[in-house]
C-alpha positions in Angstrom: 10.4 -0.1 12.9 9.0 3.2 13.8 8.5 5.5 10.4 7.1 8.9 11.2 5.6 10.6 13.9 2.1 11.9 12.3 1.1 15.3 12.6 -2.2 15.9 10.6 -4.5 13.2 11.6 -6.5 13.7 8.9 -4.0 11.8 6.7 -4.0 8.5 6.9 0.4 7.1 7.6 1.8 4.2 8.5 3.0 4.3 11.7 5.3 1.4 12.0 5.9 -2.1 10.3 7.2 -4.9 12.2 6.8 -8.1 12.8 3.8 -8.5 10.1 1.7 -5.6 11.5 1.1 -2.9 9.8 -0.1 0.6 12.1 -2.2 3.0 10.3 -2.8 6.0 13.1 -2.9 4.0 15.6 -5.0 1.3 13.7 -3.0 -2.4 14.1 -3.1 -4.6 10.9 -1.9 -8.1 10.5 -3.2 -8.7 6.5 -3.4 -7.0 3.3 -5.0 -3.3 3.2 -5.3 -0.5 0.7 -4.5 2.8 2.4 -4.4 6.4 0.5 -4.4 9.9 2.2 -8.0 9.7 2.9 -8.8 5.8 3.6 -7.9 2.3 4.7 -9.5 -0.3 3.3 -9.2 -3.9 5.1 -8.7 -6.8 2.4 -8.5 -9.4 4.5 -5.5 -10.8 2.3 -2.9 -12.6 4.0 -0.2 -13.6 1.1 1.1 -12.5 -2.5 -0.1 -15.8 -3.8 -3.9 -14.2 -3.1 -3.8 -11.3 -4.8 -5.9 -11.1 -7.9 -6.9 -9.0 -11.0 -9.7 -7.5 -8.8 -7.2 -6.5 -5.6 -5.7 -4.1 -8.4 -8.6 -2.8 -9.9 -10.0 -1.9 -6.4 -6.4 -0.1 -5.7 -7.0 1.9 -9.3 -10.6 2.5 -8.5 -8.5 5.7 -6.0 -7.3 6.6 -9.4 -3.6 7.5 -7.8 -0.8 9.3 -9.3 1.2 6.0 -8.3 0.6 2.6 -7.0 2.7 1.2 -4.5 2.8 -2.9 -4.0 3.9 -3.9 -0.7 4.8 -7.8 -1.1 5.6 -8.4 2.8 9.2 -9.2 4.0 10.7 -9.5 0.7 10.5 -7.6 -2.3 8.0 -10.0 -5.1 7.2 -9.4 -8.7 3.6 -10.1 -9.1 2.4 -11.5 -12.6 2.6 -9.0 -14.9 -1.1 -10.1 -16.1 -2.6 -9.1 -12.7 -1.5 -5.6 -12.5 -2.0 -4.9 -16.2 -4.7 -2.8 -16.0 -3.0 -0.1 -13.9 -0.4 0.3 -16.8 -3.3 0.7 -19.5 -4.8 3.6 -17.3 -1.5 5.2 -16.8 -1.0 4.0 -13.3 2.5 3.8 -12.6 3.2 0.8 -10.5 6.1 0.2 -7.6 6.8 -3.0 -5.9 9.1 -3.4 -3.0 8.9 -5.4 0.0 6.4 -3.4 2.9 9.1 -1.9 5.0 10.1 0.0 1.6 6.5 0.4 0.8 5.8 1.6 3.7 8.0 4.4 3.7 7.8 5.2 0.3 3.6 6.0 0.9 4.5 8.0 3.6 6.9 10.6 1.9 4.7 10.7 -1.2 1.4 11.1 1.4 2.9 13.8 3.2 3.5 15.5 0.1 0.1 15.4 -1.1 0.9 13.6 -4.0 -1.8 11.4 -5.2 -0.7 8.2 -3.8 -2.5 4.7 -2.9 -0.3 1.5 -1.6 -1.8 -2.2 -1.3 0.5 -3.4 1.7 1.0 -7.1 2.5 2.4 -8.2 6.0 
């Protein structure tokens, strides 16, 4: 699925999301990555089950406006005790599977809101 043609390619958008890759400007990804207006960061993280407390306190270290979870095909509550720390520093927190995600960082990137999504395949 093809999201949004990119104009400024100093902004780092997701490209498309299909079949478990994930491309950032031309960048192909097939596990977990961080990506915000200015960066992607490669986690190397391959399912929901391997996310831990420190995955989300490297996604808050961007001090976003919002978090976005991307939990791969389908959309996956985390364990509340994992993400807890982004509701004690006033990070707001969505979860919804990557296609969603995906889309979602987009709109609020090309906005220039304040944005940083962790993105499963």
């Amino acid at each position: 699925m093809k999201l949004q043609l990119n104009t400024d390619a100093s902004i780092q958008l997701v490209h498309s999301y299909q079949d478990r890759i994930i491309l950032i400007n031309e960048q192909p990804f097939n596990h977990g990555v961080i990506v915000t207006p200015q960066q992607v960061v490669d986690l190397n993280l391959n399912q929901l089950s391997e996310l831990s407390t420190e995955h989300f306190e490297q996604l808050a270290s961007f001090r976003p406006e919002i978090a976005i979870l991307g939990t791969g095909p389908l959309q996956v509550f985390p364990d509340f005790a994992l993400s807890k720390m982004l509701v004690e520093q006033q990070i707001g927190l969505e979860v919804m599977d990557s296609k969603a995600a995906c889309r979602t960082y987009n709109i609020l990137a090309s906005d220039g809101r304040k944005v940083a999504a962790l993105l499963l395949c």
